[in-house]
N, C-alpha and C positions, 0 to 999 in steps of 0.2 A: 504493500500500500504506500504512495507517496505520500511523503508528509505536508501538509498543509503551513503557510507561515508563521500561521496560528500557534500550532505546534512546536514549530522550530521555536519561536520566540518565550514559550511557555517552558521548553528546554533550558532554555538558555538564562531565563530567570532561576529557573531550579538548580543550575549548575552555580549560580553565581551567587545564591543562597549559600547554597553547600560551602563553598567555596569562602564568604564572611563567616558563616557560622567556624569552621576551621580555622581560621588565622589567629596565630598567638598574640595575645594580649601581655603587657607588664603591667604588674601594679607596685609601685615605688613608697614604701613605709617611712612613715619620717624618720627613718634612723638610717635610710640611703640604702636599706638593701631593697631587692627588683624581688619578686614575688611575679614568678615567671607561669602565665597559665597556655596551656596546649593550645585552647578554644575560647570562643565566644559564650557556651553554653555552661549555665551554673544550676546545679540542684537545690531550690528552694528547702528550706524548711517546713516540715510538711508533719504534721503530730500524727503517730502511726499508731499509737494507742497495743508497743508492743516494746514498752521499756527500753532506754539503752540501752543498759547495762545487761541486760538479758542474751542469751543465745540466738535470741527471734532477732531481737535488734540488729545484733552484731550480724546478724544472717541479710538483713533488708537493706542495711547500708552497704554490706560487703558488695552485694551485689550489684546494686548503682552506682557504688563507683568505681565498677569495670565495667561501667555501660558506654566511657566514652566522655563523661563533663571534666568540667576543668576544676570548677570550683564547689564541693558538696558541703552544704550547710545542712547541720544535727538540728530536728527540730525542735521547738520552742521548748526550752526545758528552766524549769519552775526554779528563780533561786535559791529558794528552803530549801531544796534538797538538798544544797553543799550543806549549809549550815544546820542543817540535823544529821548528816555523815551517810545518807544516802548514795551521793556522788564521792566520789574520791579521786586523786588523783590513779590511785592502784584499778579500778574499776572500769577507769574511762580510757584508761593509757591503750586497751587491744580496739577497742572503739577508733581511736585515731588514727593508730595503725594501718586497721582496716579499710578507712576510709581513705587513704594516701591510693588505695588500689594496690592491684601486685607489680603494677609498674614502676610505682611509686613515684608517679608524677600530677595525682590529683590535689591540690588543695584542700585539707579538713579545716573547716571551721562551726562553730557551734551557737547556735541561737539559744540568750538567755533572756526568760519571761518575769518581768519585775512584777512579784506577786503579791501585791500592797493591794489595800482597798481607799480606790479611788474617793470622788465626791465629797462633796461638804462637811462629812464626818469621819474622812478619813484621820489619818495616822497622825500624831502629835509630831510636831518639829524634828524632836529625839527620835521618835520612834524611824520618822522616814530620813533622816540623817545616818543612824545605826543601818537601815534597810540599804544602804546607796554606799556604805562602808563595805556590809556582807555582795555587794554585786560585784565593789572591787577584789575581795577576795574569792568569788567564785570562778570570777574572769582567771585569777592566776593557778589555780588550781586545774580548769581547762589547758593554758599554757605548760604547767607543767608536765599536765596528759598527756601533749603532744602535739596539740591541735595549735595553726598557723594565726586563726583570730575567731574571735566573737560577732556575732552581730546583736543591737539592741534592738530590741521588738516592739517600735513606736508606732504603730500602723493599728490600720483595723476595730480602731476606738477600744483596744484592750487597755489597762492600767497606765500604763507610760504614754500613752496615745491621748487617756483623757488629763492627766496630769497636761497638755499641751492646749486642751480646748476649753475657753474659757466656759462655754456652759454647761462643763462638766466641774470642773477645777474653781471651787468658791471659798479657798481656804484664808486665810486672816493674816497671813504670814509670808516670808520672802519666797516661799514657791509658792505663789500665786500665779508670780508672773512665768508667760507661757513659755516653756521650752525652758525652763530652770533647774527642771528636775529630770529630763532627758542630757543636758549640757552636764548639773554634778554627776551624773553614774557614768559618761564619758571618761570625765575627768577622774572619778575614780580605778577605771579601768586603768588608763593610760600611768596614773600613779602607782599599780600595783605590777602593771606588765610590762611599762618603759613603750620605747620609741621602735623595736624592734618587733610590734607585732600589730597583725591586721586588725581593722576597728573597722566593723560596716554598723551603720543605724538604715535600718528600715521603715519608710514614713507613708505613711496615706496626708497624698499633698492637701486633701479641702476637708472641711468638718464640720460640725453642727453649728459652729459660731470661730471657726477661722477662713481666709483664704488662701490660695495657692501665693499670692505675695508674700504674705507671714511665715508662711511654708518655706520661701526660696530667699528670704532673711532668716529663720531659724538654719536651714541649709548651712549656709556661708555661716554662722556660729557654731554650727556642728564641726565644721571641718577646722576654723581653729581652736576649736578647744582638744581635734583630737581625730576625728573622724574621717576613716581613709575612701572611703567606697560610699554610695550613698542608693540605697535598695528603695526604689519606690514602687508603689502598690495602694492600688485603687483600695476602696471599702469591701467590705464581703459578705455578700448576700449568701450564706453558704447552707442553703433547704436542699432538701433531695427534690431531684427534679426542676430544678430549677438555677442556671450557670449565675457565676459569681459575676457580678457587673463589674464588664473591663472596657475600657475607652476605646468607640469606635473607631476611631483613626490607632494605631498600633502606635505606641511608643509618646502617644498624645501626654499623658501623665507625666512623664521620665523630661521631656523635653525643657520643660520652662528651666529645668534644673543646669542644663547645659553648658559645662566651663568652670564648675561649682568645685567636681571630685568627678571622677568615674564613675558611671552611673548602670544600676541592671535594674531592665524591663520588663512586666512580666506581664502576661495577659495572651493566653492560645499564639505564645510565640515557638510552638511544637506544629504550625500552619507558616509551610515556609515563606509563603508571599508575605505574611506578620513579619517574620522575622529579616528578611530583607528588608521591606522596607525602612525598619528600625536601622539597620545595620548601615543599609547603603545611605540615610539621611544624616547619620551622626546623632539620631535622636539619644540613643546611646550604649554604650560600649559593651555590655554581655549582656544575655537577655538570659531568663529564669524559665526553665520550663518545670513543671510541677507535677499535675495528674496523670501527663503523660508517660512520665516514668513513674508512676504506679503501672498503669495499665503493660507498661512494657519497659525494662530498666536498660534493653540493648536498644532503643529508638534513637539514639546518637549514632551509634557506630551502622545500623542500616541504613540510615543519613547517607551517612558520608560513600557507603558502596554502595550507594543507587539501589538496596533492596525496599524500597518502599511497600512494596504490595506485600512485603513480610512483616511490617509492623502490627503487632496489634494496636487498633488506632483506640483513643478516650475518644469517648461518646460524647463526655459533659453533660453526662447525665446526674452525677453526684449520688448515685443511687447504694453504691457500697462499699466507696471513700468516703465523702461524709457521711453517708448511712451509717457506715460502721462507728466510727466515729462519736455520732450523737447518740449511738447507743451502747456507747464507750466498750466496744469490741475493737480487733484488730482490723483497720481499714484493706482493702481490699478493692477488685475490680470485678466487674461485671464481665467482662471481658474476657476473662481467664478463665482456661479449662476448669472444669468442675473438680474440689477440693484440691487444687495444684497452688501453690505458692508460685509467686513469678518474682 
């Protein structure tokens, strides 16, 4: 059959996809060393409701990151748990290992969840000053583990997120003001772990009572107080049945931020015309693919050798990833042979 232009030119994007999504990125730490990643493509943080520290864990992560990303983020994991001896450095150290991949050139880093309680009668002065003390030391105790950096979990309107929005955040004291209390657990990071390790904050730019402006001034205070990478990420409508609201235009969120820090995209950028266009605009620099590597954790490396029609594709349907999830089972895909782990 002769191919039509149509065709060829539909090629030709998908090659030149493939092609962004593959080229190495550096990311440069304040302490001058390069933080060198294969690709474009980073594993989100994704709560899989099957322990780190566990065999299951160590099994889920092992696997994704020999699927192909560059940079794989542990998901959101609760600070009490260093400071009640839950996490260890001894417990987490095969965790990071693992996640380095058996080639040992994936990036580990670890998402941690400031688990205070928000709102007008949150935590006395002391209490969220002690809370932002225990973050800095959870942060070194990851460090120790092995893992390359932390990311801070400001997105999503969970606790650090509303700590940022003023008609959540009504408290009578110096973290009132927005981005105060995101800015001290930076800086307590950066004073426990130094200038020689990775620092990403992850933010949902617009809010119930902020704008994407305050967003892209908070930004630029993030990054001198400490903050190497900056993960932005829409709101999350996360029902079974029903996909997470992501910005029509691909990379529409990520952009205003542009010039800031390095910036990763996320939003169905596992739909390679998303992820070009991201890529090929500068909107910016790695984009986060998520569900898709539940649904299949080799979807990178068939990327890259043109096996497409091998992938198993995510539906977005949310049906047994978050299903699983809000019924606090180990997440899963719909997708997947029956009783098969993938």
């Amino acid at each position: 059959k002769k191919q039509s232009a149509t065709d060829t030119h539909a090629m030709s994007d998908e090659q030149e996809a493939v092609r962004l999504l593959s080229a190495p990125f550096e990311l440069r730490l304040r302490s001058g060393r390069v933080l060198r990643l294969k690709n474009r493509v980073v594993q989100p943080p994704m709560v899989t409701k099957r322990g780190i520290a566990t065999e299951a864990g160590l099994a889920w992560y092992s696997r994704r990151a020999n699927g192909g990303v560059a940079l794989a983020i542990v998901e959101a994991t609760m600070v009490s748990q260093f400071g009640a001896g839950a996490l260890t450095e001894c417990n987490l150290a095969p965790l990071a290992k693992a996640m380095r991949g058996e080639a040992g050139d994936v990036v580990p880093a670890i998402q941690l969840f400031f688990d205070l309680v928000p709102g007008p009668m949150g935590p006395s002065t002391a209490e969220l000053e002690a809370a932002i003390t225990q973050y800095g030391a959870a942060a070194l105790v990851c460090k120790q583990a092995g893992f390359e950096g932390v990311e801070l979990h400001g997105a999503h309107g969970f606790v650090l997120n509303s700590f940022f929005d003023p008609a959540v955040n009504q408290r009578d004291d110096k973290y009132r003001e927005p981005g105060s209390v995101g800015l001290a657990l930076v800086r307590a990071v950066r004073a426990t772990c130094g200038d020689d390790f990775l620092v990403l904050y992850r933010h949902t730019p617009t809010g119930k009572a902020y704008t994407v402006d305050q967003s892209v001034e908070f930004a630029k205070a993030l990054v001198a107080a400490g903050v190497d990478v900056l993960d932005i990420s829409s709101g999350c409508e996360s029902k079974v049945g029903r996909n997470p609201p992501e910005p029509t235009v691909p990379g529409s969120d990520a952009q205003p931020f542009h010039g800031i820090a390095p910036l990763i995209s996320v939003g169905y950028m596992n739909e390679l015309p998303r992820a070009l266009e991201v890529l090929r605009a500068g909107k910016a620099d790695l984009v986060a693919v998520g569900r898709q590597l539940i649904a299949d954790p080799e979807w990178f490396h068939k990327v890259q050798k043109g096996q497409l029609r091998e992938v198993v594709r995510c539906a977005h349907c949310n049906a047994a990833c978050f299903g699983g999830f809000f019924k606090d089972q180990p997440i899963r895909c719909v997708r997947w042979p029956k009783d098969q782990e993938f």
